[in-house]
N, C-alpha and C positions, 0 to 999 in steps of 0.2 A: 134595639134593646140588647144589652149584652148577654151572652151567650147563659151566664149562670147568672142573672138576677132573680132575686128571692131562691137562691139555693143556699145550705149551708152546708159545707166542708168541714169536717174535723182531720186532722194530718196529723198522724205521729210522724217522730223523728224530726219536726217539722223547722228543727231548727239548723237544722245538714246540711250538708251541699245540695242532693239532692230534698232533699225536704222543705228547704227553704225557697230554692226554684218553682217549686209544689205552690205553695203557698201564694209568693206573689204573682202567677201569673193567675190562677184560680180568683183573687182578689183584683186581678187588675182589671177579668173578665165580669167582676159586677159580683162574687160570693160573697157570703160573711162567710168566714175563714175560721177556724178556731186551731190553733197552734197547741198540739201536744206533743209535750215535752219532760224532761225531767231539771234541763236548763232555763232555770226561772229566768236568769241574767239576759241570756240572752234570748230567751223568748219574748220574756216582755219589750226589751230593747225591738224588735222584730213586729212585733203588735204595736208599739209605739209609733215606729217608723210609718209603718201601712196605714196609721190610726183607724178613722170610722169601718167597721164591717168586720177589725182582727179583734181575736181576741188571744190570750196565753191563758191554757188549765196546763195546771203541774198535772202529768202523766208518765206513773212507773206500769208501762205496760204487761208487764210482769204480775200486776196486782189488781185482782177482780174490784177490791174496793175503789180503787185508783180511778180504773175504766167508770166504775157506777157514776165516781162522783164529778166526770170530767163529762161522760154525755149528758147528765143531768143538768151540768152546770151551760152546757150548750143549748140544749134548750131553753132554760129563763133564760137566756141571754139572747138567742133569736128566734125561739119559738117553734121550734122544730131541727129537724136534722137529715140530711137527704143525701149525702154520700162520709163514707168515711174510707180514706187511703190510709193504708197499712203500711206505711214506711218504715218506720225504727226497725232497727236490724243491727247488729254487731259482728265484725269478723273475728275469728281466734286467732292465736297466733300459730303459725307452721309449721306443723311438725307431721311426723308419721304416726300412726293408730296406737302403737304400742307407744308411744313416745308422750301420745296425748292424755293428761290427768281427767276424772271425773269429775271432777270440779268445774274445769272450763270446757267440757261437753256438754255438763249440764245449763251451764250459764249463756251458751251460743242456744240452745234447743227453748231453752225459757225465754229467751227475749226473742229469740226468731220466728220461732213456732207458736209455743205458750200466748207470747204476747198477739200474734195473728187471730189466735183461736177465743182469747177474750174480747178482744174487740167485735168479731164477729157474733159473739156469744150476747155481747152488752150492747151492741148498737144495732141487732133487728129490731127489737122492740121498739125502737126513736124510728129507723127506718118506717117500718110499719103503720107506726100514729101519723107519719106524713104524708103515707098512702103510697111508699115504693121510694126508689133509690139505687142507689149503687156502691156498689165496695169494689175497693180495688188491691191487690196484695200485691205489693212487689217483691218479687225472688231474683232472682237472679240465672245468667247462663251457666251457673254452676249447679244450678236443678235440672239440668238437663241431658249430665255426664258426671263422670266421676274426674277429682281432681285429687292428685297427690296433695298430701301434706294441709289438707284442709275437709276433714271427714265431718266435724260437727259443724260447721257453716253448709258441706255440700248436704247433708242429712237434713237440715234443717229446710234451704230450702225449695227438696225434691216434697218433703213432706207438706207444707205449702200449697205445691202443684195441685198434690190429694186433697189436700183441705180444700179447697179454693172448688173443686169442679163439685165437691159433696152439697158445700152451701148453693152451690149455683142450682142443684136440685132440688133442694129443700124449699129454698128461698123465691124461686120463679114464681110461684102462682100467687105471690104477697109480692110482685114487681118491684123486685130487689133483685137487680144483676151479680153476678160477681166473676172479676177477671183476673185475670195473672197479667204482669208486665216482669220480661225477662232482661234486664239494661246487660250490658258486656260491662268491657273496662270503662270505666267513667271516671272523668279528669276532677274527683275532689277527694277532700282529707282524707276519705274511706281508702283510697284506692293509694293515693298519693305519699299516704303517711302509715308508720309502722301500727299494727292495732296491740294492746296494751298487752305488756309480755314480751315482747318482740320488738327486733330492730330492723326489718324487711320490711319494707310494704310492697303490697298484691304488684305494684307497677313495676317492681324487679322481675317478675316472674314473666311477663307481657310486654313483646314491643310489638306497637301496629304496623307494623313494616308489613308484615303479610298478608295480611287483611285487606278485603277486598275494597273495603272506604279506609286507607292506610293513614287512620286518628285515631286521638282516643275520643271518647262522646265526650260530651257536653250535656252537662247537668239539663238543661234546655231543649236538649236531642229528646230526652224522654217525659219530660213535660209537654211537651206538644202530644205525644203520642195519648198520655195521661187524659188532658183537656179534651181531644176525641171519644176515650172511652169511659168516662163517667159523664160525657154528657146525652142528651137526646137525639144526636146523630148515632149513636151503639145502641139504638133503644131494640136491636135484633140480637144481641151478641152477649151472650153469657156464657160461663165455663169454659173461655177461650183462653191463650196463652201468645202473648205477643212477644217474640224471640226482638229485641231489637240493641244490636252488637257490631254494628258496622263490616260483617261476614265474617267474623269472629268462628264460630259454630264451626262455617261451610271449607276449613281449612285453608291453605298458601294461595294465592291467589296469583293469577301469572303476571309477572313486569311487563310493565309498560313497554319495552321495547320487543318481548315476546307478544304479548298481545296484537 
């Protein structure tokens, strides 16, 4: 039997590098899948692709209505709901504290945070009518330190972190887990390409040279990790924080001909 039959997924961002990795391996393992997004185009293209078990609900996770009408729409459509990954996430562009407008502090903090904490907000209740589940929020190893020139993404999300272990408190005795996954630098558009404002991308800043697995991940590195902890193999593990960065964190690592 596959690992998630009769489970259903809800994924934002679910149409990303990382989100879309999300999806089809969740779908390959036997989920109905539901794709939220705010990219109909190519969500639906992406639910098409997967056909039978995807589905695409337009998802501005930013908006409580949004969320109401996408878990809802998840369940008539499979009858419940039993894990939701928190993916969607946006990076700012780089600059220094003083340098950075309220405007796009606010807009990193709303869709990083805001949109973490409605989901969580909107889908215990589905969670709950199913009889338990799992949430997953991915942050990042920039919650885990501070980083120059990126305060509203590193802000966003450390606070995550804090969300993340509260519901795992709340939410345990209605068997509904909830974890953090910290990814490093990862090889897709996020990292690879400038984020809107900007002409850098995150991958200027980062060579894996020193790093103790000297790559960059693989959208697929943190979907494995993902498929372990929202399934019944973690049915121990909640309010945990999975650091996984190819020793990123653990600083330079010694060459090969040193070692």
């Amino acid at each position: 039997m596959p690992r998630f039959d009769q489970h259903t997924v809800l994924v934002t961002g679910g149409t990303g590098g990382q989100g879309a990795s999300h999806v089809r391996a969740l779908h390959a393992e036997g989920a109905n899948v539901v794709i939220g997004d705010i990219d109909s185009e190519r969500g639906a293209a992406l639910a098409a692709e997967l056909g039978e078990r995807a589905h695409f609900a337009d998802l501005n996770v930013t908006d409580e209505d949004s969320w109401t009408a996408a878990v809802l729409e998840t369940e008539r459509r499979f009858g419940g709901l039993t894990t939701l990954v928190n993916n969607a996430g946006v990076q700012n562009p780089p600059a220094v504290i003083e340098d950075t407008d309220h405007a796009t502090w606010s807009r990193i903090l709303d869709i990083n945070l805001t949109g973490t904490f409605l989901g969580i907000k909107t889908a215990t209740p589905a969670l709950r009518r199913a009889g338990g589940g799992a949430i997953l929020n991915i942050a990042s190893t920039m919650g885990t330190g501070g980083t120059a020139f990126y305060a509203p993404y590193v802000a966003s999300k450390w606070a995550v972190r804090g969300l993340t272990k509260t519901a795992a408190l709340e939410l345990g005795r209605d068997h509904i887990r909830v974890n953090t996954v910290h990814p490093g630098v990862v090889a897709t558009p996020f990292i690879t390409e400038p984020a809107v404002g900007s002409d850098t991308p995150i991958a200027d800043f980062y060579s894996p040279e020193p790093f103790a697995i000297p790559r960059l991940g693989q959208p697929a590195d943190i979907t494995q990790l993902l498929l372990f902890l929202v399934s019944s193999d973690a049915s121990f593990i909640t309010g945990a924080e999975y650091v996984i960065d190819g020793g990123l964190l653990l600083g330079p690592a010694l060459k090969h001909e040193v070692a």
